[in-house]
N, C-alpha and C positions, 0 to 999 in steps of 0.2 A: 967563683964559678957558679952560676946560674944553673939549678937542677929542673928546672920549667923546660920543655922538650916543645918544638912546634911542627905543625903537618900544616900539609901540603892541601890544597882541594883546585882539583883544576878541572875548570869548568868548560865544555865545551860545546859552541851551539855551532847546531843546522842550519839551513834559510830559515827564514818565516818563524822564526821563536822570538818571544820574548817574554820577561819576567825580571823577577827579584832574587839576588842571594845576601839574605839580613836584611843592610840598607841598602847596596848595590844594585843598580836597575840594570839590565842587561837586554842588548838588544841584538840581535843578527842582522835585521833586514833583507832585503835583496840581494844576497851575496853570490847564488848561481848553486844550481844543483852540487857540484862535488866540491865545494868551498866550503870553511869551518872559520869560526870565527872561535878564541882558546881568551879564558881569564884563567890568572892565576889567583888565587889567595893563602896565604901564610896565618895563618892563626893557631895559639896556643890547643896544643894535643886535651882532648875531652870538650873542647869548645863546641856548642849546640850550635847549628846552624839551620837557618828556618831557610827553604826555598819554595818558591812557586811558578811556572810555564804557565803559558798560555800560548795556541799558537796566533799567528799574526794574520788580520784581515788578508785573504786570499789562501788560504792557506787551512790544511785539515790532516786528523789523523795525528793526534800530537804523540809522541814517544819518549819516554824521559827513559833515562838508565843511568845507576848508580853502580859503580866499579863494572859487574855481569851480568846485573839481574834491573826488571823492571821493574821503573814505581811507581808510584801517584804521582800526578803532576805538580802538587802541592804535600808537602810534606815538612818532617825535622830529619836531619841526622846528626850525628858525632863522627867529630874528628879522632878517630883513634888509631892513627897513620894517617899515611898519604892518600886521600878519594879521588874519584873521578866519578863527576856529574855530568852526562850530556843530554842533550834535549834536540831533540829533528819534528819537522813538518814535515808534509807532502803540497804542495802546488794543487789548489784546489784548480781544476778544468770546468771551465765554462764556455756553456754553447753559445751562439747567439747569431741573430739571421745574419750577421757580418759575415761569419765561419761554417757556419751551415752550408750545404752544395746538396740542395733535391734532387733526386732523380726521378726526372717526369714519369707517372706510371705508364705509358705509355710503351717506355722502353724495355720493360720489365717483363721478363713472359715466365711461365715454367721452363726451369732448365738451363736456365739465365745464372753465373757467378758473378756476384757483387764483388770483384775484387778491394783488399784493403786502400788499397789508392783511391779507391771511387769510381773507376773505371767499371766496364760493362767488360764479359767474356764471356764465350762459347763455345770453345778449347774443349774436343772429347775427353783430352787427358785433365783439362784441369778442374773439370766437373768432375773425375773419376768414373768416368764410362769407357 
């Protein structure tokens, strides 16, 4: 009977991460805001393991977390039990005159609500008058 013990590290990515754990490259890619992409790995209990994130072109606000607590994007830990590594982006937003929508000033007066749609209003109640 073998007295060598092994843990668990399960790794879990966001959209927009990618990185290394050891030699393993890992990537998420475009997988849609509430989608996770999970690696397992099985390595001997005290085994060092070297990780690093970065997040991916489009993409900002990188987050890594081990077991509850935040860490460096790049780091070591030990296996000493069962871990969990996750890593998330945020979808970087970009303007551009494609998606942009001016509103001519023209239309614009004092007392005028820029509703969020983009729309124009002059609603007593929704000005709060």
């Amino acid at each position: 009977m073998s007295s060598s013990q092994s843990d668990t590290l399960r790794i879990t990515l966001g959209e927009g991460v990618r990185g290394r754990i050891d030699t393993t490259i890992v990537y998420s890619g475009p997988i849609g805001a509430d989608a996770t992409r999970t690696v397992t790995l099985v390595l001997p209990r005290g085994h060092k393991v070297q990780y690093s994130f970065v997040a991916d072109r489009g993409y900002h606000n990188l987050l890594v977390v081990l077991d509850d607590d935040s860490v460096a994007a790049r780091g070591t830990l030990v296996l000493d039990g069962d871990r969990e590594l996750m890593a998330g982006a945020e979808r970087r937003v970009a303007f551009s005159n494609e998606n942009r929508r001016p509103i001519p000033p023209t239309t614009v007066r004092r007392g005028t609500l820029l509703r969020i749609d983009g729309t124009l209003g002059e609603d007593e109640d929704e000005l709060g008058g």
